[in-house]
N, C-alpha and C positions, 0 to 999 in steps of 0.2 A: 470781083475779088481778085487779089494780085498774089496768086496761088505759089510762084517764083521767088516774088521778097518773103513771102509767109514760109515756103521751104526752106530757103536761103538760111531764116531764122531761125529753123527748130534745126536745121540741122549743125548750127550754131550752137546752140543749146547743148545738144547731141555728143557735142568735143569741147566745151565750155568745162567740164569738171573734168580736174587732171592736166591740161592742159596747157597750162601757163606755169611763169613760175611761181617759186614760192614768195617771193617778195610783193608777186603780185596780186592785189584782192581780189579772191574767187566767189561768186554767188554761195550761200548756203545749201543744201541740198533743197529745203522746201521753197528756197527760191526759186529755183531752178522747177522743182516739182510745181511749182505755182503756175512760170509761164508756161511750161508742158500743158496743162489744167486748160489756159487760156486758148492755147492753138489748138488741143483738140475739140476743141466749141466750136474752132473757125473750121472744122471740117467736117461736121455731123451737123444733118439735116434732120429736123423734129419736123413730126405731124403739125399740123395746123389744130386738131386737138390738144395738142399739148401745153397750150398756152391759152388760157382764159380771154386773151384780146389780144389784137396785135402791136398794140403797147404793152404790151403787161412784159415784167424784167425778167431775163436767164437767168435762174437761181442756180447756184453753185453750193454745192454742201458737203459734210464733214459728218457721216457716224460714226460713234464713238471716240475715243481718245484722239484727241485734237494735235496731229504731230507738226501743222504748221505755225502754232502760235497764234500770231500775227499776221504772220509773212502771206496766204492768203488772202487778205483783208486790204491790207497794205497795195501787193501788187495789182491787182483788182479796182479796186478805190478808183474811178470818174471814169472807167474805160465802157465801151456800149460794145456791142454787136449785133448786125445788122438793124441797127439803129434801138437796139432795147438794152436797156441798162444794166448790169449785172449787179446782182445780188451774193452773199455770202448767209449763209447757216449753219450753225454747231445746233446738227439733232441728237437727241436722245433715243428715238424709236424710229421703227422701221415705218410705221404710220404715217408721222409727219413725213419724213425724207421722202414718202412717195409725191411732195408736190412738187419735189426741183427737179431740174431737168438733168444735172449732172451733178453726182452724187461720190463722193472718195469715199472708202469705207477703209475705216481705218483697221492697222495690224489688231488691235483690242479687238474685233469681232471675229476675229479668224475662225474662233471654233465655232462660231452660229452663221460660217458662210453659206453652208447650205438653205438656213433657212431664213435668211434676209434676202438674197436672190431669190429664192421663193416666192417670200409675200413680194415679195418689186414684179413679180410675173405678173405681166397685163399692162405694164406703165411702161412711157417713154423714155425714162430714167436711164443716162449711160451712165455706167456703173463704172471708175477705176478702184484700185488701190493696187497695194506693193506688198502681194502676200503669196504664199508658197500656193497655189493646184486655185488660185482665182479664177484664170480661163478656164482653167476645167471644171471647175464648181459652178460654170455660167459666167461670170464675170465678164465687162467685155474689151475693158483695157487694163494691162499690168506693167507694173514700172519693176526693173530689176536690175541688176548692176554687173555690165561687163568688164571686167578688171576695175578700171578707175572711172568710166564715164556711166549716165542712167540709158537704158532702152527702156523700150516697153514690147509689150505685143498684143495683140489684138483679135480678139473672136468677134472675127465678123457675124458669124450667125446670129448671138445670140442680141447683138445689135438691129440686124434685122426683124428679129423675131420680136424685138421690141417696137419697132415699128421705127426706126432711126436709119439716116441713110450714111455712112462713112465714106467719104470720098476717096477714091482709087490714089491720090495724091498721097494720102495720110497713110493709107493699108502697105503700099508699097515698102512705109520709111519701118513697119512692123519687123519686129523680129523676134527669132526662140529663144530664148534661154540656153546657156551653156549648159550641159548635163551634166 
């Protein structure tokens, strides 16, 4: 893996909104939010349990209200990792979502974050979304917005405790929240 262009890029990404001028066309936000989505795949390690074969595709999913549209679908579309295919899913329950491996959980569940990180206790499932006490309600990646550009931050624990491994490259680029 070429750990240097993959930085290179998210931290592209990172200064990519805001940025430029205004005459020039800027990504959407879930665009942006998409290939976030994508690079953090390239730097978390799943159990060999966690995939039914070692073809079998990275599913990527969506609980509740679906804020990327398309745009998900779209940027996603013929790309693999580590040679398995990526997949997309709009769930409905916390049930199903436990069979992907990286799961957004959208601002719509905000008030049942406790208990959809809950039932996901036991699965390999990284969990992001972009909601107010996500790390601290479990969660293990959050997106948040500093003046004009997205961060995120990251609980590492609770990625461990899922059995997932995040790479010291990715943890490093983590950040807090303004107060």
């Amino acid at each position: 893996m070429h750990w240097g262009a993959t930085l290179t890029g998210m931290l592209g990404l990172l200064l990519m909104c805001g940025s430029g001028r205004a005459q020039d066309a800027q990504p959407s936000e879930y665009q942006v939010k998409s290939a976030f989505i994508f690079n953090f795949a390239k730097f978390v390690e799943w159990p060999p349990k966690a995939f039914a074969e070692p073809s079998a595709p990275l599913c990527i999913g969506v609980l509740g209200e679906n804020p990327f549209g398309r745009e998900l679908e779209q940027f996603l579309r013929g790309k693999t990792l580590n040679s398995r295919p990526l997949t997309t899913v709009q769930f409905r329950t916390v049930r199903e979502a436990k069979a992907c491996h990286v799961l957004f959980v959208s601002a719509s569940e905000s008030k049942r974050l406790p208990e959809i990180l809950r039932e996901l206790g036991g699965t390999s499932v990284l969990t992001i979304s972009e909601t107010a006490n996500f790390i601290e309600s479990g969660g293990m990646i959050n997106f948040f917005r500093e003046g004009n550009k997205f961060r995120f931050q990251i609980n590492d624990q609770a990625a461990r405790d899922a059995g997932l491994k995040i790479a010291s490259k990715l943890l490093e680029l983590s950040r807090k929240p303004p107060s």
